[in-house]
PAMISE-362378 format. One line per 4 residues: number of its first residue (from 1); their letters; for each residue y, x, z of C-alpha. Coordinates in steps of 0.05 Angstrom, whole numbers, plus 5000, padded with zeros to 4 digits. Layout:
BEGIN
NUM	a	Y,X,Z; ...;
END
This chain:
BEGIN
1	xxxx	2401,6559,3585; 2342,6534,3538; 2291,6582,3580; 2324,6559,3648;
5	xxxx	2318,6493,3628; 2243,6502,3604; 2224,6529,3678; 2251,6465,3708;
9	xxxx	2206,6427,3662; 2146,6460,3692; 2133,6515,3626; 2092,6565,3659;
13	xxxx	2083,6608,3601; 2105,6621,3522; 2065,6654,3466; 2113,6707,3429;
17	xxxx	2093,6726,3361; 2134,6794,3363; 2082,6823,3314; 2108,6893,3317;
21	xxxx	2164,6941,3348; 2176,6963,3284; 2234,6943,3244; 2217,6969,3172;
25	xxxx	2151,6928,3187; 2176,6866,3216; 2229,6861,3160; 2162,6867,3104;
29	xxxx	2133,6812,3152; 2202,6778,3133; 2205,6761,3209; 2286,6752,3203;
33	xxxx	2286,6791,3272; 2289,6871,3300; 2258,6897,3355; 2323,6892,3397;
37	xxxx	2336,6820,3386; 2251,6813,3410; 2277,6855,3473; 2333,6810,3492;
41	xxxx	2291,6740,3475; 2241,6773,3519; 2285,6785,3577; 2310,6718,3568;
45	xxxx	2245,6692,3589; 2229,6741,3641; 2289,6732,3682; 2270,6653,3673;
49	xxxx	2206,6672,3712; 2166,6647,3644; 2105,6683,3637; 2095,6717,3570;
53	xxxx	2043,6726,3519; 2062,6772,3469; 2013,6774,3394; 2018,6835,3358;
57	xxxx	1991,6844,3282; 1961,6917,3262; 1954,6940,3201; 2006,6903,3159;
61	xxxx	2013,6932,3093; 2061,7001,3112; 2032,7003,3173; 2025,7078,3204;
65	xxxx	2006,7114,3253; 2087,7123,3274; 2091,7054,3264; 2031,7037,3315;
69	xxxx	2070,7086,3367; 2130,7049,3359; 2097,6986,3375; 2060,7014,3437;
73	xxxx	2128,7040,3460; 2161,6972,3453; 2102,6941,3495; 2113,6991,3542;
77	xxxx	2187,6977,3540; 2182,6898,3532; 2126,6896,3593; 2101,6820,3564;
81	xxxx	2056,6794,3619; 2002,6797,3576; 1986,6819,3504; 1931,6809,3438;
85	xxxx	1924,6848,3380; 1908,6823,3314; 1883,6868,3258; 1916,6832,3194;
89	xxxx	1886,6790,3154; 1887,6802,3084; 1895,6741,3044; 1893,6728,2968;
93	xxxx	1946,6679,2946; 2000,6701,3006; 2065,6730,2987; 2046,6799,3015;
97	xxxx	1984,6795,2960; 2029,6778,2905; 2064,6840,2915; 2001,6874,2918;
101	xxxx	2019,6935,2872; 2074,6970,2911; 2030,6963,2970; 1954,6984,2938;
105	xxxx	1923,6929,2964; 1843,6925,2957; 1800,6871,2991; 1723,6878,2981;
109	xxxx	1672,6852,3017; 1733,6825,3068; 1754,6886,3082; 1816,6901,3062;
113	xxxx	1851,6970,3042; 1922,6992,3022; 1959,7052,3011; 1979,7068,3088;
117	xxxx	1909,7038,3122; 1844,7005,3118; 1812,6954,3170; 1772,7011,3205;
121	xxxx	1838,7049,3221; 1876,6987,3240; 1814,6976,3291; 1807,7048,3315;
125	xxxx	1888,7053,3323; 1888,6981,3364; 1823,7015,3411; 1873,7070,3420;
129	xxxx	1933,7030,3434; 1897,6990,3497; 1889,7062,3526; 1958,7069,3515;
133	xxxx	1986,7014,3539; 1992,7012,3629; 2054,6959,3631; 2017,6893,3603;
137	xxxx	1954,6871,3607; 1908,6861,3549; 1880,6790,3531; 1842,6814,3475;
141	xxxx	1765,6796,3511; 1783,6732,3536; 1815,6665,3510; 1890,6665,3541;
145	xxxx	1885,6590,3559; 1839,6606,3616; 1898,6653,3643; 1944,6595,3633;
149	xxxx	1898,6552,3668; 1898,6595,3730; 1971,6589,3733; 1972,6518,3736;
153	xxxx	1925,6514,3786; 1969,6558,3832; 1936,6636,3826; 1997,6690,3829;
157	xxxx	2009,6727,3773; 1987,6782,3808; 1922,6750,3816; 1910,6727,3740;
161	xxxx	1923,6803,3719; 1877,6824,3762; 1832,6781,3738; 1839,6800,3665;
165	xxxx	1838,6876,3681; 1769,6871,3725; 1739,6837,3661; 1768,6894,3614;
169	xxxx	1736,6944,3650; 1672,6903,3653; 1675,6888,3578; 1688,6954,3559;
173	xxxx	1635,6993,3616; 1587,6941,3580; 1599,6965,3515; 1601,7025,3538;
177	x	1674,7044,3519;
END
């Protein structure tokens, strides 16, 4: 009802933080959620006709390879509209730093290391996932408010994905990806 309501209002879009379609991680994120409960708020807004914008963190402390293939699968599975991926941010002072020792975490130089990854593999593993990924469309090389902007001004969401997947390609044929 909320979601129906929010289309009437003129909401053309919402920005998820589902973080991760892993539930061991997004329980050490204390997220309070599971990927099934991010499924069903997802397909809330879907069949609202909202546009979504799902944020995804890599490399959260236990991060793995499995748990980087569970999230790909769950973006494949969740289809947001469009995506971003986020390499964490280690932070001295957060909870996740006071717990530091079960976790090895290391920060030098701001770039942070613990026991399952380091920043390079949380980069080279988010590279991989955009390979991976064919149901939503990345909006990792371009501000999302411009793609929120289009909507307003009337461009199909066809069009706007389009858009975003033409400048991919450009970006990455450019850096020669």
């Amino acid at each position: 009802q909320t979601a129906a309501l929010m289309k009437q209002s003129g909401c053309l879009a919402v920005l998820l933080g589902l973080e991760s379609g892993n539930d061991g991680l997004l329980a050490r994120m204390n997220k309070q959620v599971n990927v099934e409960r991010l499924l069903q708020t997802h397909r809330i807004y879907q069949q609202a006709g909202i546009a979504t914008i799902g944020f995804f963190i890599v490399g959260f402390p236990g991060e793995t390879e499995q748990s980087v293939e569970d999230t790909v699968r769950f973006i494949e599975e969740c289809q947001p509209d469009f995506y971003r991926l986020h390499s964490w941010e280690c932070e001295v002072g957060t909870p996740i730093w006071e717990q530091e020792s079960p976790h090895g975490l290391s920060l030098k130089n701001g770039v942070w290391s613990h026991r399952t990854m380091n920043l390079h593999q949380a980069k080279d593993q988010m590279k991989r996932m955009q390979r991976q990924i064919t149901h939503s469309v990345s909006i990792d090389k371009a501000d999302f408010s411009f793609a929120l902007q289009l909507l307003h001004q009337g461009y199909s969401m066809d069009e706007v994905k389009g858009l975003y997947r033409r400048l991919n390609t450009a970006c990455d044929e450019r850096a020669g990806v």
